[in-house]
C-alpha positions in Angstrom: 183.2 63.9 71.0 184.8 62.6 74.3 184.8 58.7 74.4 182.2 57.5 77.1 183.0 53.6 78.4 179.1 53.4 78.7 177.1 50.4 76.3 176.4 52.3 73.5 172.8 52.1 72.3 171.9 54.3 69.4 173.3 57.2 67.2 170.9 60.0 65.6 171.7 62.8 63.9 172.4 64.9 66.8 171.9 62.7 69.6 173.9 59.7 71.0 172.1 57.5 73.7 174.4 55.4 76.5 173.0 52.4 78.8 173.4 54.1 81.9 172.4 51.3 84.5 169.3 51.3 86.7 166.6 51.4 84.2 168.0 54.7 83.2 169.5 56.6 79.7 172.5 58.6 79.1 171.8 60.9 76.2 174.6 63.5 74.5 173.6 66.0 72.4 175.9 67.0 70.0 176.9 69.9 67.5 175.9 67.9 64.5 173.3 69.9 62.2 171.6 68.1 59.3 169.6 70.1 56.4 167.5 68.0 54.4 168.3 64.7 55.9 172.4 64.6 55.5 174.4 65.5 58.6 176.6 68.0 57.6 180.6 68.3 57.8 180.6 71.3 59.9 179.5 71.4 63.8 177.6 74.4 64.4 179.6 75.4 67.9 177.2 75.3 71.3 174.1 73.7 69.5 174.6 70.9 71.6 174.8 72.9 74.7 171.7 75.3 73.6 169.3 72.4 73.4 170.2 70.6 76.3 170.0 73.9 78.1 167.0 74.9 76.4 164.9 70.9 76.8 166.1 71.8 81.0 164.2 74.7 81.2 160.9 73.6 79.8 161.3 70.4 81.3 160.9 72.0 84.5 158.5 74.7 83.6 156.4 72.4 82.3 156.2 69.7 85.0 153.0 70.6 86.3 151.4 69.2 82.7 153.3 66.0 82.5 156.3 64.4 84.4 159.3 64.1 82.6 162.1 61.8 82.0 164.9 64.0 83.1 167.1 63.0 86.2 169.8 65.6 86.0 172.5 67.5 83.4 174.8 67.8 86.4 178.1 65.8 85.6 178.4 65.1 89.0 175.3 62.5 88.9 176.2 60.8 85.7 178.1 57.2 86.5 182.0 56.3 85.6 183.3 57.1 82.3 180.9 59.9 81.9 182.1 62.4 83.5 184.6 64.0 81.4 184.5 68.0 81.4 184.0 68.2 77.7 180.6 66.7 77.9 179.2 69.7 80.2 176.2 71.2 79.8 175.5 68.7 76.7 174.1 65.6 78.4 170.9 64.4 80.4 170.9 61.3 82.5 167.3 60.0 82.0 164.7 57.5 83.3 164.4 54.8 80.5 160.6 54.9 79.1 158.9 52.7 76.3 158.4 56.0 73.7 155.0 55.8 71.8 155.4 54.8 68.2 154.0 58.0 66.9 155.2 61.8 66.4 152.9 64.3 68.6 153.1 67.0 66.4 151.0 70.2 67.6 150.3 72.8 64.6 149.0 76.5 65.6 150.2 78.2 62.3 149.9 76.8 58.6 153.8 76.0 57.5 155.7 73.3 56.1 154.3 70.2 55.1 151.2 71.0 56.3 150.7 74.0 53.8 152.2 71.8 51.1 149.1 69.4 52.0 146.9 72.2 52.3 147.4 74.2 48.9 147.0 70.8 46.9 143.7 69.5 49.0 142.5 71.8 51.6 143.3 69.6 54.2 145.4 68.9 56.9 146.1 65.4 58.0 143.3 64.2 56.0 140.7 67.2 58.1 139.2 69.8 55.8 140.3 73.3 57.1 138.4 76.9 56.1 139.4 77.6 52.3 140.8 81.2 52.5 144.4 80.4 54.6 147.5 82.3 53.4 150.7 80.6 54.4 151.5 80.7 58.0 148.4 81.9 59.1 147.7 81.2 62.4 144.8 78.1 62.6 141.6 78.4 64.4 143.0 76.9 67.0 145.8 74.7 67.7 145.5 71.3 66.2 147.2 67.6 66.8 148.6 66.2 64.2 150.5 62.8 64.5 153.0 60.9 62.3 154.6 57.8 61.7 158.5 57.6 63.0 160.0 56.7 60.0 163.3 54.2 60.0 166.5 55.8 59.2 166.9 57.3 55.8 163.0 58.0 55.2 160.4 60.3 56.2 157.8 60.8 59.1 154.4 59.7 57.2 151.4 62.1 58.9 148.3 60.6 59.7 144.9 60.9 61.1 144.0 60.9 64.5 141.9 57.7 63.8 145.5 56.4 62.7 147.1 57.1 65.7 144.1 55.0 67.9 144.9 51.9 65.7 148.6 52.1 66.6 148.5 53.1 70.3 144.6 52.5 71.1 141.7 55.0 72.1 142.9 56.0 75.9 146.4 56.7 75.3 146.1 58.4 71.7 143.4 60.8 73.2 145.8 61.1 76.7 148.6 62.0 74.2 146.7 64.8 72.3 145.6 66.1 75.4 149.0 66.4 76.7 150.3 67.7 73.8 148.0 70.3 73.4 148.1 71.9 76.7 152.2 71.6 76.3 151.9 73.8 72.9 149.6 75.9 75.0 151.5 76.4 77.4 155.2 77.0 75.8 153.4 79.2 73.3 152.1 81.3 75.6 155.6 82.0 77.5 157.5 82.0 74.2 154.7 85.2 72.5 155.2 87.1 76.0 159.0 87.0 74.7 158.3 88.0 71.3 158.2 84.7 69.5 155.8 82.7 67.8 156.2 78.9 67.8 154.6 77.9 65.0 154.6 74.4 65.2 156.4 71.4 67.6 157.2 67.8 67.7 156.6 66.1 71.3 157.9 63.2 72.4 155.9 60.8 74.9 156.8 57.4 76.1 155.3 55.3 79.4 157.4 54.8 82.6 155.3 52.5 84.5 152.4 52.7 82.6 152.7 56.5 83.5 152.5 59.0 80.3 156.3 61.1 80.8 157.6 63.7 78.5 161.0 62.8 77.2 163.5 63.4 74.1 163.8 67.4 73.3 160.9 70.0 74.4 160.1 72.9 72.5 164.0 73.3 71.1 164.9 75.3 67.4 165.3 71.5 66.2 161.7 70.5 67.4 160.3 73.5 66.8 159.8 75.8 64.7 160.1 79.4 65.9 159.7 82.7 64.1 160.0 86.5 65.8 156.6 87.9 66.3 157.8 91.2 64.9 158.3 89.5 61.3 155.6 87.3 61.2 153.0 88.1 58.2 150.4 85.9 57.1 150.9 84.9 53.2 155.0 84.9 53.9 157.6 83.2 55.3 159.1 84.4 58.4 162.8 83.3 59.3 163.4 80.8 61.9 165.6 80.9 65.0 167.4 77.8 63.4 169.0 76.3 60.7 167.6 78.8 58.7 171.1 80.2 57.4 171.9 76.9 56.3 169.3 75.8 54.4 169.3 79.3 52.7 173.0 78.4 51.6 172.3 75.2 50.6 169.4 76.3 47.8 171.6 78.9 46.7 173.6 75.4 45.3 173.7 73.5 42.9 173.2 70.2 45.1 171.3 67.3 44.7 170.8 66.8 49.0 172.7 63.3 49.4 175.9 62.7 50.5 178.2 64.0 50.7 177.2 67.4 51.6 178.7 70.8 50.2 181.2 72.2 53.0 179.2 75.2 55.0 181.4 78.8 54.4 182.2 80.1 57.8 179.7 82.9 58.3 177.0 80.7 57.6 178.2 77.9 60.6 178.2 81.4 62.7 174.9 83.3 61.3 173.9 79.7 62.6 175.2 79.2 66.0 174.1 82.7 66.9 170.3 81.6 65.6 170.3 78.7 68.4 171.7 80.8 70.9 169.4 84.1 71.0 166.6 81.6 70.7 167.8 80.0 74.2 168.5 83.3 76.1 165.0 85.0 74.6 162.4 82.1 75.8 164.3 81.7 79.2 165.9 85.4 80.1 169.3 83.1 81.0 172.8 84.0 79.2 174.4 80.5 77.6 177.4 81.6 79.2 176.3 80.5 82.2 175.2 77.1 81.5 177.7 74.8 82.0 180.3 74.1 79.1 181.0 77.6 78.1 
């Protein structure tokens, strides 16, 4: 990645955050892919570019539910020592917001953790659901379902909504469900017209002024989870217009998921890439190759 002679803030696994003056944010998003909690070697080529691209789009076809942090992905806008052409299409200059200390996850299928949860207690967050679910069957209706952020190196805890009103208070934790379930509404909606099903999402909501904004990543193949509609069966597993190849790869070995990670073969770092990609160009009807950085 391109040097930037900006402060620099913070480092995630795909995302590096630069003090960009002005009460504002300079976030890069990189081609860095984890599985299982360990960045891996390999880049998986336009990733970066896809959810930039992708976070864009919603952002502004969703900014009649919520404002938004976003200022502009233009290069052009960004201040000195940003600017450099390898960074197109991958970064977002961004108002600076205080972000809620809570996950707003949004669940309108039965997957992941919350089937794990589900086959041992017949709950979800701690709420009793009907007993006769299959695996990713769709829920009666879409469902809010917070967690913790965990501290680099663990794991998001879920919790109640009751859990979330002690850490943010009444008024905001019901504002943020609110919000969060018309956004899944909303994306869902466009994304099943297209021929996908987003299963679940992670939101993330901060305060700019004391005014509730959308920020981060919005309904992205690393926020998300999307499947095609075509191969979705209750009582299976669909595949996922993500990281799906490598995961695959990695069960297939014998690895124990710490550092350092096995090195990915090359047709799974492009089985991969294309994944992110026709996710992109089938929720927005754009080609990638005419967002900036191709």
């Amino acid at each position: 990645m391109t040097e930037i002679s900006l402060p620099h803030l913070s480092s995630g696994k795909v995302r590096d955050i630069y003090d960009a003056g002005d009460d504002r944010l300079l976030m890069v998003t990189s081609d860095r892919l984890s599985a299982f909690d360990v960045v891996l070697a390999e880049p998986i080529p336009d990733k970066g570019r896809v959810l930039t691209a992708m976070s864009a789009f919603w952002f502004q076809h969703l900014a009649d539910v919520v404002p938004n942090h976003l200022i502009s992905t233009d290069l052009a806008d960004l201040p000195d020592g940003a600017r450099d052409r390898s960074l197109a299409g991958r970064v977002m200059l961004c108002r600076r917001a205080e972000m809620l200390p809570i996950e707003c996850i949004v669940r309108g299928y039965i997957t992941g953790s919350a089937w794990k949860e589900y086959r041992a207690s017949g709950t979800m967050n701690g709420a009793p659901l009907p007993g006769d679910l299959l695996e990713s069957a769709a829920l009666p209706e879409p469902v809010f379902t917070p967690s913790t952020k965990a501290e680099v190196g663990d794991h998001d805890v879920n919790i109640s909504f009751d859990d979330a009103v002690d850490l943010i208070g009444r008024d905001l934790a019901e504002r943020a469900r609110h919000v969060s379930l018309e956004l899944y509404r909303r994306g869902a909606e466009w994304a099943a017209a297209r021929g996908i099903v987003i299963a679940d999402t992670k939101f993330e909501l901060g305060l700019i002024d004391g005014e509730l904004v959308l920020g981060d990543e919005v309904l992205t193949p690393d926020s998300s989870r999307f499947w095609p509609a075509d191969s979705w069966r209750p009582g299976t597993t669909p595949p996922s217009f993500d990281k799906q190849p490598v995961r695959d790869h990695l069960e297939t070995l014998d690895w124990d998921k710490t550092p350092p990670p096995p090195a990915l073969p090359p047709e799974v770092v492009a089985a991969t890439a294309a994944r992110y990609r026709e996710a992109y160009e089938r929720i927005t009807g754009r080609s990638l190759a005419d967002w900036p950085g191709a």
